[in-house]
N, C-alpha and C positions, 0 to 999 in steps of 0.2 A: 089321334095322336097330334096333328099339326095343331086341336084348340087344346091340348095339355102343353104344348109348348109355348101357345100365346098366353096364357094363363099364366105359367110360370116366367113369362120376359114380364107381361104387366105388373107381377107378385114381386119379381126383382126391382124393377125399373121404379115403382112406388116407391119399394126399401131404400133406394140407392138418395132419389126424390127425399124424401124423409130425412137422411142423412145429412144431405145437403143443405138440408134449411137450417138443421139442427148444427153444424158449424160456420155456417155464413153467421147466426145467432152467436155464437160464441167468437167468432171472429168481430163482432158489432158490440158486444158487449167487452171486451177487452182481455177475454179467457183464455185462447190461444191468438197466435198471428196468423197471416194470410199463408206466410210460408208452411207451419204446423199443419193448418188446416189440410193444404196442398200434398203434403206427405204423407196426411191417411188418405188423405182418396187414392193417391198412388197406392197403398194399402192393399186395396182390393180389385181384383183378377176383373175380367171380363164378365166373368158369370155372377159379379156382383156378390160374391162372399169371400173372406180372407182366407189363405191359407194357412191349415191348422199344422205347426212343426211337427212331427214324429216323435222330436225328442227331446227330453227334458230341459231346460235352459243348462248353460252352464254355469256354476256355482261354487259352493263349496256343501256338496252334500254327495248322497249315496251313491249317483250315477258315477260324479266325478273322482271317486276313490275306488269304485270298483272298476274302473279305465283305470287308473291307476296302478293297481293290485296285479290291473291281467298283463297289464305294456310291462311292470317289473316282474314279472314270472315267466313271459314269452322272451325275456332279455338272458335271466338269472338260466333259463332252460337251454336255451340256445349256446350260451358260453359256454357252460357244465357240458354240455356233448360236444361242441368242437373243441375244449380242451380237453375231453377225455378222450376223444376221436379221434384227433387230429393226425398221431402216428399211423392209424389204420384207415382213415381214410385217405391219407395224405395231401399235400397241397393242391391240386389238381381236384381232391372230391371236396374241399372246405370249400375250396372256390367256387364248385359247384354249386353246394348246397347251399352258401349264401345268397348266390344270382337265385336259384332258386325260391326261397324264401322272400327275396328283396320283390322279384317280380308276383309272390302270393301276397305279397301284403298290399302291393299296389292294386292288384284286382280287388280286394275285398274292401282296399280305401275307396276304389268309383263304386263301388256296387252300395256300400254306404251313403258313401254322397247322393247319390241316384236317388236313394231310397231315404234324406231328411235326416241321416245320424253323423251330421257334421262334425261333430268332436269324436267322436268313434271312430272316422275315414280318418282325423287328422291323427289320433295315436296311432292307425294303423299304418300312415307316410312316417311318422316320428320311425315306427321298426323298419322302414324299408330304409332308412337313413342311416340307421345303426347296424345295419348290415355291411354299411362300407367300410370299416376298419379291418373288419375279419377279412372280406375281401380283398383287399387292400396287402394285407399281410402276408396272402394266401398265395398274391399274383406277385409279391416281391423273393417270394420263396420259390416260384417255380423261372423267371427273368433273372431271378441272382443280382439284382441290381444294388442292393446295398446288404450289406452284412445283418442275418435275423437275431435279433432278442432272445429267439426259441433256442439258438445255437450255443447262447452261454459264451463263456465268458469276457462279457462287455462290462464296461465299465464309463462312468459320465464322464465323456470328452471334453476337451475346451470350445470346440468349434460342432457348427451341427451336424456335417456330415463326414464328421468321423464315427466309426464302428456304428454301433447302433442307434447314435441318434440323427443320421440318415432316413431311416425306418420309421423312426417316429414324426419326423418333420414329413414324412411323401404320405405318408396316412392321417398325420390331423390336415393338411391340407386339402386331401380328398375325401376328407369328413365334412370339413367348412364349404368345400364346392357341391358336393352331394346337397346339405340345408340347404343353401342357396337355391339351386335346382327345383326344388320343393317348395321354398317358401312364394319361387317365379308361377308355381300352378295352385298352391294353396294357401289360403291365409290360416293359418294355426298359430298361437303364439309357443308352443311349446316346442316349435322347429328353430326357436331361435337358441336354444338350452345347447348343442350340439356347437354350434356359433360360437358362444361363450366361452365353453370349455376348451376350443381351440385358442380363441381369444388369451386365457389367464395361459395355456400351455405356452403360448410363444410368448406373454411375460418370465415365464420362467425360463425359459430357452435363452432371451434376452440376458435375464441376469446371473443366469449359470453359465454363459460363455462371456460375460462382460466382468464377471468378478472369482474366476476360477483358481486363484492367486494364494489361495488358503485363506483368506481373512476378508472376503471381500462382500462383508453387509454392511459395509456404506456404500459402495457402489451398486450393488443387489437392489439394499433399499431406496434408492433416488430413484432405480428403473421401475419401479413395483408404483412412487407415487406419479413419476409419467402414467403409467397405464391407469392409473386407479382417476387421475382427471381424465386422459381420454377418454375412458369409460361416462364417469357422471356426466361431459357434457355429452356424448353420443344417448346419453339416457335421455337429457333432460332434452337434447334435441327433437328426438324420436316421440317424449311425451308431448311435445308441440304440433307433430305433425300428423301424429297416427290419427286412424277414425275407424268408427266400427267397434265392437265388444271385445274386439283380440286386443289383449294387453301385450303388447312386445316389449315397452319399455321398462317393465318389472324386473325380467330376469338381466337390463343392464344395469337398474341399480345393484341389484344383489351382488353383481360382480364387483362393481365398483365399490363398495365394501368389504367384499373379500381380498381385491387389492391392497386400500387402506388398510386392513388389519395386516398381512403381508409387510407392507411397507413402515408400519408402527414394530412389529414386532423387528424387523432387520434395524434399522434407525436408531431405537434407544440404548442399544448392547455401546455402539461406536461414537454414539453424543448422546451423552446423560442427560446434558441441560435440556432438552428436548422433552422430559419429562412434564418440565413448566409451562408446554406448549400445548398441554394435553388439554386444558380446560376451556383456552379460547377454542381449540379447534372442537371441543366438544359442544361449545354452544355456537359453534358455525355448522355443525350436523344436525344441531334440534331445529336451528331458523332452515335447512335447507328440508328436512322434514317434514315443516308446518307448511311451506312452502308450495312444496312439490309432492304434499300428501304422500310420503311414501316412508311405512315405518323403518324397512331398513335402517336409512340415514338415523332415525331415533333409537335402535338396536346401538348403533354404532357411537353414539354422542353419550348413550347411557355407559357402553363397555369403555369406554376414554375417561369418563368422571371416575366412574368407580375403581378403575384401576389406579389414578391417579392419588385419590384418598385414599387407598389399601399400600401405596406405595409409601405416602406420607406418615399413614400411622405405623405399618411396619420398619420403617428404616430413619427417615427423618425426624418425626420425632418421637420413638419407641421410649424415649425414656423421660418424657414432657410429662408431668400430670394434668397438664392444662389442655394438651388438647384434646380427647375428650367434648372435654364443654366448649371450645372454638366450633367443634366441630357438629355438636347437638345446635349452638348458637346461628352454625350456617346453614342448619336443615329447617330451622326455624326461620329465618330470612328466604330461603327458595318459598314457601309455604307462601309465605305474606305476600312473595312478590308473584307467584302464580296466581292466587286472589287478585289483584291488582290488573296482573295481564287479562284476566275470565272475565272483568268489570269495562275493560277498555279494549278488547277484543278485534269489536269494529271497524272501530278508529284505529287500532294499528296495525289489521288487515288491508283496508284500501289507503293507507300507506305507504308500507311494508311492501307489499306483494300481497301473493298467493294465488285464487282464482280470478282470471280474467273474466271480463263479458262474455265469451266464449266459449266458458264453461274448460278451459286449460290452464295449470297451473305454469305461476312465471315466479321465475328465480330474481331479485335484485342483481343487473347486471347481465344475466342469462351466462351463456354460452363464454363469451372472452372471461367471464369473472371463474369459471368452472375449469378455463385452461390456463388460468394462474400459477397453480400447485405448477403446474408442468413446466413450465417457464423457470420456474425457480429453481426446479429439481434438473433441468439442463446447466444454468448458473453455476448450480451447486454437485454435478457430477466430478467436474476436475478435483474439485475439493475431494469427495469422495474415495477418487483413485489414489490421492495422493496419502490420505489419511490410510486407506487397507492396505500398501507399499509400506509404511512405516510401524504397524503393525503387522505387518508379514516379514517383517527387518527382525522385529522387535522378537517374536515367536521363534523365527531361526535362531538369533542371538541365543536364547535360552537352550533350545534344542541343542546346538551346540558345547555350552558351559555344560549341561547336564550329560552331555556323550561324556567329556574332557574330565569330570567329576569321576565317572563310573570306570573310566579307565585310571584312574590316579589311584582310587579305589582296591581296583583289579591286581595294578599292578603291587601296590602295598604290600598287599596280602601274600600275593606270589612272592616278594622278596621276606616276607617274615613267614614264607614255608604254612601260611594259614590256605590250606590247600584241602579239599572234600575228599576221601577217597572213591573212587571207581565204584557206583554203585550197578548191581546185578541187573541184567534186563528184564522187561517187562514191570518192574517198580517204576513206582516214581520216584521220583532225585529228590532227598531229602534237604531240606534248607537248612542252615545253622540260625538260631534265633539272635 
């Protein structure tokens, strides 16, 4: 036994020799650097062979959809029985069974992990994370601490912790510190999804208590483009700093998209001209795009052109015969002039922007150019309040003329004896045409 294991150190020990030459080599001939080289020998273990993963990388293929399928059926199963349950188990067994569950999924996230199925343990923290709400719910229902949703009828207050949206502000926040918890023991990027969805709820919390007034999407909308910049720069911050295969910064672009459209959609009802706005800021999405490599931003630079041209052939000039051909004429100039940018690429890559030596992409401007929007959208709040007051003037005004109508009306009729008589019960009350 002890010459099977001198045999096998000199079998290693040659291999390892051999290796070495074979990148000093490539390090002398200019193939990789002294650092690359440095990073595979780190590579490999003691016993001189690398470690082989268990599991299949992560992708976009079969592994990572069928983690996907199970995390959304272990979600979809779970809800379906605490809301079918919930009366017969009562608050006191939800809460149970969710700690319960919270703490199975934690075991079988280490026993994963232990065992090389990285991405497997991390859907399996993502469900221990998603257990907090129901829990949450569960333990405000047996404290009595703020008035429950389950109990009916609530209705969307001004402020947040009136009625029910008490409830919902003490649970996405112990949704948001749960991730966090989790993201502190495991690098998963898809612990940051739970983050986000807190993130857009308290934009909406924001604008539903800042413009509660009946008319209030210009103020709505100016808070939607604050978050929708904090968002991009916290994204594009984050694509600067992260390292490693976990993408985190993905799911703050998406957000920060989903704000913008938010913020597009409240905005044009209350300033039309703002229409005209749609095409610069739609090729300030495609350059932040090319940029910062991330289609989103080109999802979103395409839905602002096109809606822009469907609003112009629809209404402005639906009755033009000419545009048409303006408009076949500019799809022909985009063409020529994308040829043009494919021919000079290069040159207006290094720049431009884009990828640094670093192998991370940089925005022109970075970060203070990203919290621009947000700057202007404070500027432009008072404006805001001031414009949905005068529209909320404008709507009572009518509300009223048309009560004062219906009673002029009423009373008309009553004095020229035009009067329905007593219809029988259980009918319905027949109208005069």
């Amino acid at each position: 036994m002890p010459a099977q294991w001198a045999r096998d150190s000199c079998t290693h020990g040659g291999a390892m020799e051999r290796e070495d030459r074979r990148l000093e080599a490539a390090v002398a001939l200019g193939i990789i650097t002294a650092a690359q080289a440095a990073a595979i020998r780190d590579l490999a273990p003691a016993g001189g062979s690398v470690r082989q993963d268990a599991e299949a990388p992560r992708a976009f293929n079969a592994a990572t959809i069928a983690y996907v399928i199970g995390a959304i059926t272990v979600v979809v199963a779970m809800g379906w029985f605490l809301a079918d349950r919930w009366e017969w188990l009562g608050a006191g067994g939800v809460l149970a069974v969710a700690v319960l569950y919270a703490a199975l999924f934690l075991l079988v996230a280490r026993v994963l992990g232990r065992q090389g199925f990285q991405t497997a343990a991390g859907f399996a923290v993502l469900l221990a994370v998603l257990m907090t709400p129901v829990a949450t719910v569960a333990l405000n229902e047996l404290m009595g601490w703020f008035a429950s949703a389950r109990a009916g009828g609530c209705y969307y207050p001004d402020f947040l912790f009136w009625d029910c949206r008490g409830e919902e502000f003490v649970v996405e926040l112990a949704t948001a510190l749960a991730a966090l918890v989790a993201l502190r023991f495991r690098r998963f990027s898809l612990l940051v999804a739970p983050l986000i969805a807190v993130a857009l709820r308290m934009l909406f919390h924001a604008s539903d208590a800042l413009g509660r007034n009946g008319a209030g999407d210009a103020t709505a909308g100016w808070v939607w483009v604050v978050g929708a910049s904090l968002l991009a720069a916290a994204a594009y911050a984050t694509d600067r700093r992260q390292k490693g295969d976990e993408d985190f910064a993905l799911g703050l672009h998406v957000a920060a998209v989903i704000a913008a459209v938010a913020a597009t959609t409240q905005l044009l009802q209350p300033y039309r001209e703002f229409r005209h706005l749609m095409v610069p800021c739609a090729f300030v999405a495609f350059a932040a795009a090319l940029t910062m490599r991330r289609v989103p931003w080109l999802l979103l630079g395409m839905g602002w052109f096109v809606f822009y041209l469907a609003w112009l052939a629809s209404d402005v000039f639906r009755e033009s015969p000419f545009f048409p051909i303006v408009l076949a004429a500019l799809g022909i100039l985009v063409i020529v002039a994308t040829v043009w940018v494919q021919r000079n690429a290069t040159a207006l890559m290094a720049r431009f922007g884009g990828v640094t030596s670093d192998g991370r992409p940089r925005f022109p401007g970075g970060v203070p150019l990203l919290l621009a929007p947000a700057l202007v959208a404070l500027l432009m709040f008072s404006h805001g309040r001031s414009l949905d007051r005068e529209r909320q003037d404008e709507m009572n005004w009518q509300s009223r003329r048309w009560r004062m109508q219906m009673a002029r009306e009423a009373a008309a009729r009553r004095a020229a004896g035009d009067t329905l008589p007593p219809q029988p019960k259980g009918r319905e009350t027949l109208r005069r045409p």
